[in-house]
N, C-alpha and C positions, 0 to 999 in steps of 0.2 A: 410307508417305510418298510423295508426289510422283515420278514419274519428271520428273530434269530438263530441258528443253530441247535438242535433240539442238547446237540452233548453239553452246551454249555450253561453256566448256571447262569439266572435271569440276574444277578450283579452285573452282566457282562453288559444293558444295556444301560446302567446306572452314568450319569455325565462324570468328566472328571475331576475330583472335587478341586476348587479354588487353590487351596492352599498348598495339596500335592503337582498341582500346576506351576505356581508360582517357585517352588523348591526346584522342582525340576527347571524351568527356566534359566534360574540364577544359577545352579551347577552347570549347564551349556555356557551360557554366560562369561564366567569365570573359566572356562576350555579358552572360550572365544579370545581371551585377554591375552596368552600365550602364545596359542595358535592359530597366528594370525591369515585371513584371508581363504580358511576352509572349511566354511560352516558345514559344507555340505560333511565333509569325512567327519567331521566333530558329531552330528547326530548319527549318522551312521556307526561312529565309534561307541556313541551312547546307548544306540538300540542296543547294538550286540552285548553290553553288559546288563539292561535290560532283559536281554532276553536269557541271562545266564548263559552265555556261551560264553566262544576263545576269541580271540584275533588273530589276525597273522598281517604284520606289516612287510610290505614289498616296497624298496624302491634302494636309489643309490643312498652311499654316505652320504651325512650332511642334510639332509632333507627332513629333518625333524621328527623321524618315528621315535627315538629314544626318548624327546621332549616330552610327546602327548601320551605315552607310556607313563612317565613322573606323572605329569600333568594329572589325566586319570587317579592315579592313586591318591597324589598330593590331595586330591579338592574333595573326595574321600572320607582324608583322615583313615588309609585301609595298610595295613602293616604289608610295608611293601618290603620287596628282596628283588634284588638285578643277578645274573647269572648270566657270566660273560661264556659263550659258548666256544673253545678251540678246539684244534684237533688232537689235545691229549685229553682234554675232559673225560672223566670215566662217568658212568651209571652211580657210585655212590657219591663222588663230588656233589648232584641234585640230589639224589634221596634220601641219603643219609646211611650211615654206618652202625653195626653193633660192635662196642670195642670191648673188654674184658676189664673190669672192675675188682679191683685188687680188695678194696674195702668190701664190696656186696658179695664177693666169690661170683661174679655171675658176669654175663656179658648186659652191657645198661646201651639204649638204643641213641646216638646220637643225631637227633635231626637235621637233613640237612636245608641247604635255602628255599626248598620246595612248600616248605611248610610256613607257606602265608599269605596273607589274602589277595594279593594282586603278585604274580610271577611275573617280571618281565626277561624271556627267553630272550637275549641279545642276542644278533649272530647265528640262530639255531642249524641253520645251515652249514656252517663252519665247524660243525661237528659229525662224526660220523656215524651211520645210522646206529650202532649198538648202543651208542649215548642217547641219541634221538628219542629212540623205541621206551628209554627209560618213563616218559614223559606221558604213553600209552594210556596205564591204568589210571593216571595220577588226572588227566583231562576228563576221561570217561567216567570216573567212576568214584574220584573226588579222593582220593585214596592210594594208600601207597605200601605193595607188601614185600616184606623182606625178611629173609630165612622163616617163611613160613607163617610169618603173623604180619597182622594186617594194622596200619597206619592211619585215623582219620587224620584227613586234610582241613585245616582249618575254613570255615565256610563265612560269609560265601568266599569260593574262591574261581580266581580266574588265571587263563594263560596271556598273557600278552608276547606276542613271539616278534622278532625283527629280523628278516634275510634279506642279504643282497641278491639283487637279479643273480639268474646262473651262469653268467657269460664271465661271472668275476672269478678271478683266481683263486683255488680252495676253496671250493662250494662242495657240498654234498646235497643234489637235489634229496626233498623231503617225499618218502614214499606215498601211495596214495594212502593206506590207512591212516597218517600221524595227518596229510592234506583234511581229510573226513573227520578228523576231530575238532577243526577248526569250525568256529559257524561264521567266520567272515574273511575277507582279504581283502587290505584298503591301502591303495598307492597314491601317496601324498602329493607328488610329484612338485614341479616349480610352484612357489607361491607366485600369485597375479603382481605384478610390475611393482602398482600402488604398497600392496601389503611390503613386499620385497623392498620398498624404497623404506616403509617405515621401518623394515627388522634394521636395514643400514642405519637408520638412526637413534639404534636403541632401545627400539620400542618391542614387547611381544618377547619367544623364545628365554634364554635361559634369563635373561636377565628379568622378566617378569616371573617364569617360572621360581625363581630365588624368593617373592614377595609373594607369591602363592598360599594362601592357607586356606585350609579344607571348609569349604562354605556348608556342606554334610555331612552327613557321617554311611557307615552302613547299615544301619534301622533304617533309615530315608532311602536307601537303593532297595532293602527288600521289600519294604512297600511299594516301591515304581514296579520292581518285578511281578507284584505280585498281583496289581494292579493289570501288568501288559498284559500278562495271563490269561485276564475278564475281558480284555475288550474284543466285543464282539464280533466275530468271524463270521458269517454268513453261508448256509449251503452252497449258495454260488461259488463262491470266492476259493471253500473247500475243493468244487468243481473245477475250478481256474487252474488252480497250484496244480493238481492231480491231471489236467491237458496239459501243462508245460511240462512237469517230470516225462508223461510218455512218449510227447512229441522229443524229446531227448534221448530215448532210449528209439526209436525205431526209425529213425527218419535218416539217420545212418551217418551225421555228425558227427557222432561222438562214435568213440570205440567201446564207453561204457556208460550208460546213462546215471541220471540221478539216483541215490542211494533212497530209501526210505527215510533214513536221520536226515540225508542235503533236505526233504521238501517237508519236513519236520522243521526245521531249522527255518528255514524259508518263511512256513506260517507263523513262528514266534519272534521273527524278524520284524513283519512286516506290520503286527502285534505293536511291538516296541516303536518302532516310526508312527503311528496310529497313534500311540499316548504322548510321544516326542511333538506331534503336529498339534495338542491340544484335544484330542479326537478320543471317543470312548467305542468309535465303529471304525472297523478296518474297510478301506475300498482298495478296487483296482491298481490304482496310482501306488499307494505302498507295495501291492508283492510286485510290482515293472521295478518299482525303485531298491526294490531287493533281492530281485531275482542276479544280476550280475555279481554282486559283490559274497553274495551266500553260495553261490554255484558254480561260475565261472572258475576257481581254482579247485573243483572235485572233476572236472569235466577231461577228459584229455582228446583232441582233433579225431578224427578220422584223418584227414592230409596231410598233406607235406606242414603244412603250419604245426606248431607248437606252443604252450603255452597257456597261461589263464588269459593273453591279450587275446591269442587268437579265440579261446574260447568267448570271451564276452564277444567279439565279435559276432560268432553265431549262434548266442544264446538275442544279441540283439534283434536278428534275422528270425529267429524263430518267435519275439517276442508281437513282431509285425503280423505274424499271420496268426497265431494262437487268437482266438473268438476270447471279446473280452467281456463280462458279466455285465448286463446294464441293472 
């Protein structure tokens, strides 16, 4: 077997226990009931709250991001807020405002929908960067200041964002700094035929989402996280991540390679899929299977292409040749 990782602590080669197994199942499980016929985006969805990171849902209307946003918080039990994004939204619309208080003589802070544990940014796109940007500190750093004093953000807390492709009318593509706050991008696309015949009959989407109640809570999600944390990473595997980031930075793909946080993000990803599989050792197989959905929208072409399609495209190309750990 593997010798572990010297930075990590010896928990990390501890199994995973039964019970934190079985919890975790039944919350996929219960995704699964809603959101029909995409397991695959449902544990990827799960790493990425595992791993404490953002989301970023891409795809057209109608295709279910708003659902498994609910969905998410619903099964939870996590005090959720939706925040429809247009193009008059201002920056205190989300953060909140100090209005002046007649009774205290003083100005009293009123919070705005930012402040709770699961954001879902609908639309983010559909707003213009200066509202966008608002959302900066509040991702990174869990927190939010204004005139001068500082806001904690309810914890845990996450972004769940939803934008249409940018070919649609009234889009403001998203800069790359607020892209690099994300630690994922997952496009739902058409459910498969079979699923699709059952949503026509009822089954799944909002009408299960309506019957949905929270089978967890968030003491059981910061356990899973804290769990992802321990599971063991391997010298190699550290080696791995670290040839995929540089082969992205030099081999002239990209205009700008991986950030330090993308291949950060990467290893806590891949982290989470590793405890999601039942696994208390992270392999290969998880950073392949997290390397596009964590990277691909930080990355921008070198060519005429554009895009996170076109990047997963050549993040898959480079995936082929990067030497993989035995």
């Amino acid at each position: 077997m593997p010798k572990p990782a010297a930075s990590l602590p010896s928990v990390s080669a501890a199994p995973v226990p039964d019970d934190l197994q079985a919890e975790l199942a039944r919350w996929i499980a219960a995704l699964d009931t809603v959101i029909l016929g995409k397991r695959e985006q449902l544990e990827l969805a799960a790493a990425c709250l595992l791993a404490r990171g953002h989301l970023l849902l891409e795809d057209a209307p109608g295709s279910g991001k708003t659902t498994l946003a609910r969905a998410l918080a619903r099964s939870l039990g996590a005090q959720f807020r939706r925040i429809q994004f247009t193009s008059d939204l201002l920056p205190s619309d989300v953060l909140g405002v100090a209005v002046w208080s007649q009774e205290r003589s003083a100005f009293v802070f009123k919070p705005g929908p930012i402040f709770a544990n699961i954001v879902l940014a609908d639309e983010l796109n559909r707003t213009p960067p200066r509202t966008q940007s608002a959302l900066l500190e509040c991702m990174s750093e869990s927190q939010v200041s204004i005139d001068g004093v500082t806001k904690a953000l309810p914890q845990p807390f996450f972004v769940i964002a939803t934008q249409n492709p940018l070919e649609f009318e009234g889009t403001y593509p998203l800069p790359e700094s607020q892209l690099d706050r994300f630690t994922m991008r997952l496009s739902l696309g058409h459910p498969p035929r079979e699923a699709e015949a059952r949503i026509l009959r009822g089954e799944g989407g909002e009408a299960e989402l309506a019957k949905l109640e929270s089978v967890t809570d968030l003491d059981a999600l910061a356990r899973w996280s804290a769990h992802a944390r321990n599971v063991r990473f391997d010298d190699s595997l550290h080696d791995y991540v670290l040839e995929i980031g540089a082969r992205t930075r030099v081999d002239g793909s990209f205009l700008q390679g991986a950030s330090t946080r993308a291949l950060l993000a990467l290893k806590r990803v891949s982290q989470a899929l590793a405890l999601v599989g039942g696994r208390s050792f992270c392999t290969p197989d998880d950073v392949k299977r997290a390397v596009i959905p964590v990277l691909a929208h930080r990355l921008t072409p070198a060519g005429e292409s554009s895009g996170p399609e076109a990047s997963a495209e050549l993040l898959g190309e480079l995936l082929k040749s990067a030497p993989v750990p035995r």
